[in-house]
N, C-alpha and C positions, 0 to 999 in steps of 0.2 A: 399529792395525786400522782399513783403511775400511770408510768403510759406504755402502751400496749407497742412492744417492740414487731409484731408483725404487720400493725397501721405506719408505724414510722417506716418500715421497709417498705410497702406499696405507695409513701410518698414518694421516696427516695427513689423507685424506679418508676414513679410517673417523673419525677422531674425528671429523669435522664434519659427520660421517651421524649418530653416535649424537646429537650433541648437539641436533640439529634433530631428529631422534628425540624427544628427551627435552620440547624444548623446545615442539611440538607435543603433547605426554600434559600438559604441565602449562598450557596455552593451553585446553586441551577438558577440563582439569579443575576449573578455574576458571569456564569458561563456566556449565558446569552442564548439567545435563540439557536438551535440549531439547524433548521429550514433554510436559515439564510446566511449569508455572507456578512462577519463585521468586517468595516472599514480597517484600512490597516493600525492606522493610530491608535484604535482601539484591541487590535489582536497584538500588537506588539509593546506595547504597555504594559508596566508591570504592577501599576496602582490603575484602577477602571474605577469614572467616577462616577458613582450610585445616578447621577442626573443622564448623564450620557446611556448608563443600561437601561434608566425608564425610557427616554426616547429608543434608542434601538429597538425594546420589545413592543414598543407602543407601532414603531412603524414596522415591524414583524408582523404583528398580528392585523397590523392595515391593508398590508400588500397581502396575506393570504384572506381577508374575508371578502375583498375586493377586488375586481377585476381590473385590466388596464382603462377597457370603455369604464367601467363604476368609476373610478377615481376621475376619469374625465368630466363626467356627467356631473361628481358631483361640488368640484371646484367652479362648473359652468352652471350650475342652478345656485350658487352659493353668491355669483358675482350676479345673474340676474336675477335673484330674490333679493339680495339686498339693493339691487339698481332700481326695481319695481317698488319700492319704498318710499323712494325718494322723487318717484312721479304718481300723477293720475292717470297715465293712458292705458287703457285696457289692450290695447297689444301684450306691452311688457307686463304687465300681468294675466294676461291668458298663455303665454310664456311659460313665465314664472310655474303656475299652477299644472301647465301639463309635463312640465319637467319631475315639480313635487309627484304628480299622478304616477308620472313612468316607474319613480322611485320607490312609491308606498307600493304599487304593485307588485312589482317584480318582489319584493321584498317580502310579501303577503303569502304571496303564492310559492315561491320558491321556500318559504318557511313551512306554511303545510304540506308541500309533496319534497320534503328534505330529502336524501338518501338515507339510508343505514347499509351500508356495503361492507365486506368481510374483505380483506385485500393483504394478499401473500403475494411475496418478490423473492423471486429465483434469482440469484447472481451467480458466475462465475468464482471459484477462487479466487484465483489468478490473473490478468488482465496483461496485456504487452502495451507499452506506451503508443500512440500514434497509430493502433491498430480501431476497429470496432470490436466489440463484446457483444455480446445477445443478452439481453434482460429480458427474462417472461413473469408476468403478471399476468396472477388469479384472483378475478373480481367476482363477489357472488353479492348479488341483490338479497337481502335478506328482508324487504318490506311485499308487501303485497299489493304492489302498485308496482310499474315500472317506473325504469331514472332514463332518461335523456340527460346527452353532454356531459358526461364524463372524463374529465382528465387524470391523469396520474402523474404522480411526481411532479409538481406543478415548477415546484423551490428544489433548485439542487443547492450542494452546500458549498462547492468548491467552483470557481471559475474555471480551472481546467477541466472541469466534467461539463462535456455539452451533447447534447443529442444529433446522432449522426442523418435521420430523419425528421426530425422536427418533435415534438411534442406527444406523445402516444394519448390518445384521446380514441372512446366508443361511444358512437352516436348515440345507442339504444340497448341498454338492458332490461328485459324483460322479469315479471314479480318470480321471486325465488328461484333463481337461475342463475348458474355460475358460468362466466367466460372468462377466456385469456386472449394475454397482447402480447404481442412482440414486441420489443425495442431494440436500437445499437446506440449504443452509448461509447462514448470514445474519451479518454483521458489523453491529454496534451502533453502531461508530464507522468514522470515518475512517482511515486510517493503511497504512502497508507492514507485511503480517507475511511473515513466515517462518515457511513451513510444512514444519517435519521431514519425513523421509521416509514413506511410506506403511505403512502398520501393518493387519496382517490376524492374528486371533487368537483362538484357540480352547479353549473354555471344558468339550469334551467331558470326561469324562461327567457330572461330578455337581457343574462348576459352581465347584468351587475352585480353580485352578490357571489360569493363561492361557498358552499355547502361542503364541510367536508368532514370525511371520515377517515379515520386512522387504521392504521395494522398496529400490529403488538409488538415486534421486535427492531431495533436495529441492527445493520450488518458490517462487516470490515470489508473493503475490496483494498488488495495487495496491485498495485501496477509496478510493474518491474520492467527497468530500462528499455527502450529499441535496440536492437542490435543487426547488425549483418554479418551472415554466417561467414568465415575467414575460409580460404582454402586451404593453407598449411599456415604452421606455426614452427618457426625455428628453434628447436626448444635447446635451452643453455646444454655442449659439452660437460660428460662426465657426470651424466645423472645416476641415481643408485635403482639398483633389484634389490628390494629389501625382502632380506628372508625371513619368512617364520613370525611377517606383519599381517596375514592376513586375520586372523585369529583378534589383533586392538580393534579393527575397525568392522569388520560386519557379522556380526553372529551368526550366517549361515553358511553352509558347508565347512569343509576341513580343511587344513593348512597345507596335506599331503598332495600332491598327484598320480594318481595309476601310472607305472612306468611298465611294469608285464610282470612276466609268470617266471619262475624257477624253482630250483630244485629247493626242496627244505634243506635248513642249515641250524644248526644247534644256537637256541635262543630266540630264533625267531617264535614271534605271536602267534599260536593259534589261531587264532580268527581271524587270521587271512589269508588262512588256505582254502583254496582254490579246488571245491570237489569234484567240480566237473570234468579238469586236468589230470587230478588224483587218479580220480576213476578211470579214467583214457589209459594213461601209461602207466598206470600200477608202483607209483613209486607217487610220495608226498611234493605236492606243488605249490607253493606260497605264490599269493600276488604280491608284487615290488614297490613301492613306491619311493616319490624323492619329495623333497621340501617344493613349495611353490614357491615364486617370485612374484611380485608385485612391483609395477611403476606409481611413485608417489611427485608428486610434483607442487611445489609452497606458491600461493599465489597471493601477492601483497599487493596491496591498495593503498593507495594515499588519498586522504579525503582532505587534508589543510586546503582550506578558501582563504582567501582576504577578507581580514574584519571588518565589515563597514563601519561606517560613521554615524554619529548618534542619529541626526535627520534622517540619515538614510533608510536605518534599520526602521525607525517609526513608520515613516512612509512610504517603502518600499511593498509590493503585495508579499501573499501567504506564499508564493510557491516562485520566487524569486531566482536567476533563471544563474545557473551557475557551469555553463560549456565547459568549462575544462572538467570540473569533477564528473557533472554528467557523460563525458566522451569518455573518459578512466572507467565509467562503472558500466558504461557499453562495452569497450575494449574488455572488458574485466570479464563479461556476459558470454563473448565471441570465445573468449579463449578457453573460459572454462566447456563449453559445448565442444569446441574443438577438441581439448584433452579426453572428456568423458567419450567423447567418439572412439578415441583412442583405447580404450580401457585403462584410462589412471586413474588413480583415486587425488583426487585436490583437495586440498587443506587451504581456506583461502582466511587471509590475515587480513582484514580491513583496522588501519592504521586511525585513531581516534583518541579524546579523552583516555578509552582505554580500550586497548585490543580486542576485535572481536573475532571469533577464532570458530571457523567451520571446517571440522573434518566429516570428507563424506566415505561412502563407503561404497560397494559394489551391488548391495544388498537394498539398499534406504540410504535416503539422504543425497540425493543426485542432483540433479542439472533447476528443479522444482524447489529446493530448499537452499539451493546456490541463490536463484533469482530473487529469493525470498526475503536472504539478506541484501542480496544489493537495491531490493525499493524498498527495502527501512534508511536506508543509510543515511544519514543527518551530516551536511558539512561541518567540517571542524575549522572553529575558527582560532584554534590554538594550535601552539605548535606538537605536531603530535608523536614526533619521532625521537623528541629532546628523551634523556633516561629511560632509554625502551629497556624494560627488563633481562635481565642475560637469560633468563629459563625462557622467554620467547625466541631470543636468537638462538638458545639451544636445540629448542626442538624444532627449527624451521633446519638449522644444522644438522638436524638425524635426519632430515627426509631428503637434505643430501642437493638438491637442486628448485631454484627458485626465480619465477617470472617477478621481477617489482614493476610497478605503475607508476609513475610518481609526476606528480604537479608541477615539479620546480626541481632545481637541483643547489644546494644550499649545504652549509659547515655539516650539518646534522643528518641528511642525507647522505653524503659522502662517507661519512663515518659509520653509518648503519650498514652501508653497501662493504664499505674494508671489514667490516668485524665479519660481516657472514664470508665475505671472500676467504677469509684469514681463519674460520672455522669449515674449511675444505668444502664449504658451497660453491655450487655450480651457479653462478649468478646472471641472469639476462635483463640489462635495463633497461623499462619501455618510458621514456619523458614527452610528455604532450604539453604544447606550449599553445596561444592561442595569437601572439604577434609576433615575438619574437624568439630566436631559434637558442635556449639557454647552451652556456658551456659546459658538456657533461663529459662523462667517463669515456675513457675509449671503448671502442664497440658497441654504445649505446643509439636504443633505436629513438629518431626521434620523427614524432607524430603529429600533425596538425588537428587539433579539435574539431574543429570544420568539418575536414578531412571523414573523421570517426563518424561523425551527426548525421553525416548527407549517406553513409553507407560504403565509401567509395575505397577503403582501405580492404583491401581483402588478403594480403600478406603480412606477415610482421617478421 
């Protein structure tokens, strides 16, 4: 008997639908909820055990269907229902019963006048730590009834995101009618979250139950370090005008500058004479130009943490608080705004696993894609300066002059610093300690964390 090679093919691509089917449900069941916060033993874990994800999504999906009063109400009809069991007196079971009543009601009713809501969230790019952001939400009633009690955003997903006024909540939406809310929303730390999709959810009538409707997307908010702006920066002797650079880093305009007019001279371009000149004095006028200059300036960052300890790591939270890096990647924030005030172009080296290397330009890529990389930044908990490649000391050595930041001062720092010293950089060393004062290089500036955090450093 043959067999039909185009039936064998539609098996063979439904298995490997189902299987990514499958493979996908057990990827997002692992993940975990994302409305809510896991425990840390559970985010820092590197085996999560199937028993432990049923309860966290079982109390996920608890804590959004139910309110704080419903969970109260319903541990408290739960201990006098089964207490009215165990007697005859009709108190505790007229109790019992008008508890059960409040329950099936509220539950009756808020299930036929449910919402259906349409709900789109505005963020911000960008965010600055410590500050508020404006969040706008757009709620449109799409039933033909009105919704009463309306919350949004009920579950944030990060503990450092809290509401700078409380809760955004609209008493009343009317049938087929769209409104919007304002929020301030404020992050405590630095860092990329990921923010679920938008959540609108109604608590009508008596407050136990939550009704809720979904948006379509999720979104990234970028928070990027506090900083306070610096008044000067004493930048290392001996920095380079680098000629005939501006042309690597931003594709617009020309590397020349208008210098003025003069007479033609044999060789010179055509098409840079000057008709207007020409015509005045009757004899051929070229415009002049000369090379342009540019100030480039290397900015290195040191991210080395200390490794915790295995307990630690488990039970420590998600966004685990690390003052010395964080005051480096503030300092790091100040200086480069300081520079681009200046018109340099920065090249900033954040020191890690492996080099991450921003050059920006005059054009794109400025002070916004500076900040960008410093709230991705992941402490390093390895050393990160051991075998730095010679092609990164090299081209931090073409640009001639370089701010470092650095954590600590150690065999492998000291040697990063002599190789660019010894490759004719212009080196200035910034070391931020956070108790006590390390032995560094001569001329090195040294900084207290503290110091950075609170804003109070405004020279370097």
């Amino acid at each position: 008997m043959k067999t039909n090679p185009l039936r064998v093919s539609g098996m063979t691509e439904k298995r490997r639908r189902m299987k990514s089917f499958f493979k996908n449900i057990r990827r997002r069941f692992y993940g975990g909820p994302d409305w809510i916060e896991l425990p840390a033993y559970v985010r820092n874990s590197t085996y999560r055990s199937p028993t432990l994800m049923i309860m966290a999504w079982l109390y996920a999906y608890y804590t959004s269907f139910f309110t704080v009063a419903g969970r109260i109400i319903i541990a408290v009809s739960f201990l006098v229902v089964s207490y009215s069991f165990t007697l005859m007196q009709n108190p505790i079971r007229l109790l019992a019963f008008s508890l059960i009543a409040i329950f099936a009601g509220d539950f009756i009713i808020g299930f036929a006048l449910r919402p259906r809501l349409k709900i789109r969230r505005d963020i911000p790019a960008r965010a600055r730590a410590g500050n508020p952001m404006r969040i706008d939400y757009f709620i449109e009633n799409l039933r033909r009834i009105p919704v009463w009690n309306v919350s949004v955003d009920s579950h944030l997903p990060a503990s450092s995101l809290k509401y700078c006024d409380g809760q955004t909540t609209v008493e009343y939406i009317p049938s087929k009618t769209e409104v919007s809310v304002t929020s301030q929303l404020m992050s405590e730390r630095r860092g990329v979250y990921d923010l679920p999709i938008p959540l609108a959810d109604s608590t009508f009538p008596f407050g136990i139950f939550r009704w809720i409707s979904r948006g379509n997307e999720s979104q990234r908010l970028l928070v990027y370090p506090d900083y306070a702006t610096l008044n000067s920066v004493n930048l290392p002797v001996g920095q380079r005008y680098q000629r005939n650079a501006l042309p690597r880093i931003s594709k617009v305009g020309e590397s020349m500058e208008f210098l003025g007019c003069r007479e033609f001279r044999t060789g010179d371009n055509t098409r840079h004479i000057h008709w207007p000149s020409t015509a005045r004095t009757g004899e051929i006028i070229v415009r002049e130009f000369q090379d342009e200059y540019i100030s480039r300036m290397a900015l290195i960052v040191d991210t080395s943490t200390k490794k915790p300890g295995h307990l630690r790591k488990i039970f420590s939270g998600r966004g685990r608080q690390h003052n010395d890096l964080e005051a480096a990647l503030s300092l790091s924030a100040a200086i480069a705004e300081n520079l681009l005030k200046g018109d340099f172009v920065v090249d900033v080296f954040a020191a890690g696993p492996e080099i991450c290397h921003l050059k920006t330009g005059r054009s794109f890529a400025r002070l916004e894609n500076i900040l960008d990389i410093l709230a991705c930044i992941d402490p390093c908990q390895s050393e990160c300066f051991v075998g730095l490649k010679q092609e990164i000391l090299s081209e931090i050595s073409d640009i001639g002059s370089a701010i470092v930041i650095l954590l600590k001062w150690d065999k492998a720092r000291e040697d990063m610093v002599r190789r660019l010293a010894e490759s004719g950089t212009a080196v200035k060393t910034v070391i931020i300690y956070e108790k006590e004062i390390p032995q560094g290089p001569p001329g090195a500036v040294y900084l207290d964390s503290r110091n950075i955090l609170s804003g109070s450093v405004k020279n370097i």
